[in-house]
C-alpha positions, 0 to 999 in steps of 0.5 A: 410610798407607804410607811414601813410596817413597823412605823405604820403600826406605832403611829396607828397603835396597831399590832404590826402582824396586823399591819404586815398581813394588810399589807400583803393582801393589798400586794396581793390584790395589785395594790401595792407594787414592792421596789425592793430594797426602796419600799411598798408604793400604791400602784398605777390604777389602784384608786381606780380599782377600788372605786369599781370594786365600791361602786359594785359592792354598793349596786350589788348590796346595798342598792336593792335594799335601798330601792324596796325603802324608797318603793315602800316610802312611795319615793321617786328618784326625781324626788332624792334630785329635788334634795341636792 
């Protein structure tokens, strides 16, 4: 269960328009799920989701950029595995 907007905001010191306008976009995205009358709850397969949407932002943006660094750094892949 997430915390009201109100006990949200005073614990982060947040403005709680902010904090409401948050929560609506992560219900909006299918988040949240809302039980009314009980509260806001993470939904079934949200960790999930955002996972995918992380793992395509990084692929699709970031990633590239990464590999043209490693091709002017003359680095392989096998060489960043001899790092871990």
């Amino acid at each position: 269960m997430l915390p009201s907007v109100r006990s949200f905001a005073a614990e982060q010191g947040a403005n709680p328009l902010t904090v409401a306008k948050a929560y609506q976009q992560f219900q909006d995205e299918g988040l949240v799920t809302v039980q009314r009358g009980i509260g806001m709850f993470v939904a079934d397969g949200a960790v999930a989701a955002l996972r995918a949407r992380e793992r395509e932002s990084f692929l699709t943006e970031e990633w590239p950029a990464i590999t043209i660094r490693m091709q002017l750094l003359g680095l392989k892949l096998k060489d960043l595995g001899e790092l871990a």
